[in-house]
N, C-alpha and C positions, 0 to 999 in steps of 0.2 A: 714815388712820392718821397719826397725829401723830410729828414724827420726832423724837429723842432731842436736849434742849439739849446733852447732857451726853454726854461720851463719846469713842471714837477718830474718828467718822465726823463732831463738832463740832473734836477739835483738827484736822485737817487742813481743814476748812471755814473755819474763823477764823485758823488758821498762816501766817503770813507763808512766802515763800519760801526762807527757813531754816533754819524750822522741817521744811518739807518735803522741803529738801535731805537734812536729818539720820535724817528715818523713811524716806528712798530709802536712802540710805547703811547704816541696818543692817539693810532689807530683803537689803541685795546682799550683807553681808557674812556673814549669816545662811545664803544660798543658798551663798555660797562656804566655806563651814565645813563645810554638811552634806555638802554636794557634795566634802569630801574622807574627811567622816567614814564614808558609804556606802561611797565606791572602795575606800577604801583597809581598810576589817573587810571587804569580800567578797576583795579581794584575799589579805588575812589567813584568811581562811576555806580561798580554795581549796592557799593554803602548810601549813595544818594537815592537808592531805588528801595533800601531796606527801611532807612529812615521815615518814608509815606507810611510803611507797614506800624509805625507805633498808633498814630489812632485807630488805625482796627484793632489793635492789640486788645486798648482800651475799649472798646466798643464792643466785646466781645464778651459770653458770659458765664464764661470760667477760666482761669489760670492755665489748665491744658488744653482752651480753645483758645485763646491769647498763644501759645507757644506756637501751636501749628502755623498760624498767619505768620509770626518770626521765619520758624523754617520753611516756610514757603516761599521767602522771600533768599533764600540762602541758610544753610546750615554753618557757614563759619562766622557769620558778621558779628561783630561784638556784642551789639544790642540780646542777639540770644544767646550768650555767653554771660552777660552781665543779669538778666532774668534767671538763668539758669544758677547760678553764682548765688543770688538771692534766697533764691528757693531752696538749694541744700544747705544755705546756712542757718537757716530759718527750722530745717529739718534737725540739722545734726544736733543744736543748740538745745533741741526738744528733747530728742533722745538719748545723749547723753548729759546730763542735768550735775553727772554725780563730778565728771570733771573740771579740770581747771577750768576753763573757759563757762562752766555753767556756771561759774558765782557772778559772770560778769553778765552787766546788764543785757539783755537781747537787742535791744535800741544800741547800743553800745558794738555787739557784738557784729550787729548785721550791717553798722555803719564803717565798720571796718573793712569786712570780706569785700562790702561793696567797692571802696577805693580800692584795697588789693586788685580784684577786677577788672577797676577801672585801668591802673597802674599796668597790668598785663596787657590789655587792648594797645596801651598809647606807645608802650616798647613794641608793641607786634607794628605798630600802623607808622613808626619811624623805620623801622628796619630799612634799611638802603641809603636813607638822608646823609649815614655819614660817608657813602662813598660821593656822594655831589657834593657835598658840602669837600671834601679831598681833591676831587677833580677841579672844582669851581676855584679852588684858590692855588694848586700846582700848576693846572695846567700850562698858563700863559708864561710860567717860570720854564717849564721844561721847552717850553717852543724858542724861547731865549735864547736859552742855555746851546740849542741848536743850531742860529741863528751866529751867536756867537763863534761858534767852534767854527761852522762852515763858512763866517768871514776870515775867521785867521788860517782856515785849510785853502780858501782860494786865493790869499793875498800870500801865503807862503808856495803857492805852485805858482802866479806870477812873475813873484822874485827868483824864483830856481829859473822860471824862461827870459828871465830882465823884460818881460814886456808889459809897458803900462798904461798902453792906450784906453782909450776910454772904455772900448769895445772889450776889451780885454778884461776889464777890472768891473765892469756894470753888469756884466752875466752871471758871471760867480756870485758876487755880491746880492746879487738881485734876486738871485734862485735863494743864498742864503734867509732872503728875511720871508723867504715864503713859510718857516719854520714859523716864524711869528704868527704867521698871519692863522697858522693851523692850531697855534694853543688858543689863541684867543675864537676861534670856532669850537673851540673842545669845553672853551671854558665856560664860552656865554651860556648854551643853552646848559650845562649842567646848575648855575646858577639862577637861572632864569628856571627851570625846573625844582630847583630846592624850593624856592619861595613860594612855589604854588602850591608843591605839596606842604608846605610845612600850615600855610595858611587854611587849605580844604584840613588837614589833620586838626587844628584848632577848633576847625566848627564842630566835624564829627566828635572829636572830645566834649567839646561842651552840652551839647547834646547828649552823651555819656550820661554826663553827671544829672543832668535836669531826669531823662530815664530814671538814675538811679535814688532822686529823692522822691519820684513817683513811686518806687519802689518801697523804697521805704516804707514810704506812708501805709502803702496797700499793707506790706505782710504785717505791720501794727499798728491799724487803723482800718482795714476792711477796705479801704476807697484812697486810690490815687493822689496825693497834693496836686492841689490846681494850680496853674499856672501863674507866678504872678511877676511884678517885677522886683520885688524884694526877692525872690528866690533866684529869679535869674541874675542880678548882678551882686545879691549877696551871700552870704555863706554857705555852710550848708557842705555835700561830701564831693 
């Protein structure tokens, strides 16, 4: 069987080292795109299944029976990070009274630790964005840049044989823009994946905070704030 002049398996056969640096480069940056695009939608997945678990939480009829339905639902998802967060602030504030922080208000105190919390979930739950968001806008430059080199590598091995027929000049060249064709496959889905997650990381935050004015309420007030729409489009932690 006669093998293809023409094709991916002729540019990297005829590619200078380059050439082949640049299809190694968005091999890798392709695996490192998807490779955050899977972790991070199953991750997303099993936070959509933790979320159900807040009205049992509430439904529940103690604070350490409220936790257990959390961890049941997962031990790392933020929601039991952000209860947990509560709860020792609310503790430590008590116990020691005599420090800096005891002259400030506990309303004050607990509204803080809460954001700090919050503030550590949404860096843990970006973690990887900014390699998509890297890939998503190099990519299609380095497929170029590729695309480029290997029109002027086959239009300079032309001129060394003087031949400029069509056939001649339509191979090289053709194999070269397959370079293109590979950043902008590198680039879409890593772009197309930034946007999703970044939009699923927006609800789970928000979410967050509504949790954590629930929270509030509870450890100074006995009972949950209700939900209302003043508190969800307005202020608050």
């Amino acid at each position: 069987m006669e093998s293809n002049p023409y094709g991916i398996a002729a540019l990297w056969n005829q590619g200078d080292l380059l050439i082949k640096f640049v299809a190694i480069l968005l091999l890798l940056m392709s695996i490192a795109s998807w490779y955050v695009i899977v972790t991070r939608a199953w991750r997303l997945f099993k936070l959509r299944k933790a979320e159900h678990a807040l009205t049992d939480f509430w439904h529940t009829r103690s604070f350490a029976e409220g936790m257990g339905v959390l961890e049941a639902n997962g031990s790392h998802n933020p929601f039991r990070h952000l209860a947990l967060e509560s709860k020792a602030a609310v503790e430590h504030h008590a116990t020691n009274a005599e420090d800096l922080h005891g002259q400030i208000n506990l309303a004050d105190w607990l509204t803080e630790c809460l954001r700090g919390a919050i503030e550590d979930s949404a860096e843990r739950l970006q973690g990887g964005l900014a390699i998509l968001a890297t890939v998503g806008s190099t990519a299609p430059f380095v497929g170029l840049f590729g695309t480029v080199w290997g029109i002027y590598h086959a239009l300079v091995g032309i001129g060394v044989s003087g031949q400029a027929s069509i056939d001649k000049v339509a191979g090289p060249v053709g194999e070269a823009l397959i370079m293109t064709a590979f950043g902008l496959a590198v680039a879409i889905p890593a772009v197309l994946g930034y946007n999703a997650l970044t939009r699923s990381n927006k609800g789970i935050i928000s979410k967050l905070h509504r949790f954590a004015r629930q929270l509030h309420a509870y450890f100074l007030t006995g009972s949950p704030v209700a939900k209302s729409e003043a508190a969800t489009n307005g202020g608050g932690i």
